[in-house]
C-alpha positions as CSV (number, residue, x, y, z in Angstrom):
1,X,0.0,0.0,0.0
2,X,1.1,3.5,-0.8
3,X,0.8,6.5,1.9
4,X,0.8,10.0,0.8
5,X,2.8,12.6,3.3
6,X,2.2,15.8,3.0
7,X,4.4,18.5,4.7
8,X,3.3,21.7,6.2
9,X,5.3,24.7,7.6
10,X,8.6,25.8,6.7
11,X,11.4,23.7,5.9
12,X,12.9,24.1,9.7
13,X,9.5,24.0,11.6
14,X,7.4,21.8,9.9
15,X,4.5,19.3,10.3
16,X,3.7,15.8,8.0
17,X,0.6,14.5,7.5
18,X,0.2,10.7,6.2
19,X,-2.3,9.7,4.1
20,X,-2.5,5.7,3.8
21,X,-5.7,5.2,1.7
22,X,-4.4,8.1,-0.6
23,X,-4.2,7.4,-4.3
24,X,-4.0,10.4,-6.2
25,X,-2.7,13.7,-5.8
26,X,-3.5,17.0,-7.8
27,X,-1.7,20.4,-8.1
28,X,-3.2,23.0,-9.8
29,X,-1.1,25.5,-11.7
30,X,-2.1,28.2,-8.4
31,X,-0.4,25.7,-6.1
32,X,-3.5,24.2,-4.5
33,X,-3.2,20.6,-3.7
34,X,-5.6,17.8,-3.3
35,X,-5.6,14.2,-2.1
36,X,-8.1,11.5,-2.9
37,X,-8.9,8.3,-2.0
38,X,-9.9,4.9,-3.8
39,X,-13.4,6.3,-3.0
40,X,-13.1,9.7,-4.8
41,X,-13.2,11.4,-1.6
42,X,-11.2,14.3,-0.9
43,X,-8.9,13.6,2.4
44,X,-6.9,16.9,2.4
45,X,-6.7,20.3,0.6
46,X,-4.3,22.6,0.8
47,X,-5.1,26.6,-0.4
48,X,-3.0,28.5,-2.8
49,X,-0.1,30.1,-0.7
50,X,0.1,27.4,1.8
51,X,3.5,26.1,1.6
52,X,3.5,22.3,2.0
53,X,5.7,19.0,-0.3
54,X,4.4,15.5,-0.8
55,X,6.6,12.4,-0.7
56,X,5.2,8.8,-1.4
57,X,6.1,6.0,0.5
């Protein structure tokens, strides 16, 4: 199984977020982010100007 993580903050004072039933991830040319689930529902969104970084694992 793949999880998503998805980082928050500042690259020194940061928080991650895993994801376990993610399965797709969407960036929109504003820098919003989206992550869905095998279900097609929406477990996180992040707003333009949010700084945050995914990593699969």
């Amino acid at each position: 199984m793949t999880t998503a993580v998805i980082r928050y903050g500042t690259p020194t004072q940061s928080t991650e977020v895993e994801y376990p039933d993610a399965v797709l991830m969407r960036v929109w040319d504003d820098g919003a982010l989206a992550v869905f689930a095998a279900s097609g529902c929406t477990l996180e969104f992040a707003q333009p100007g949010t700084y945050w970084s995914f990593t699969w694992k």
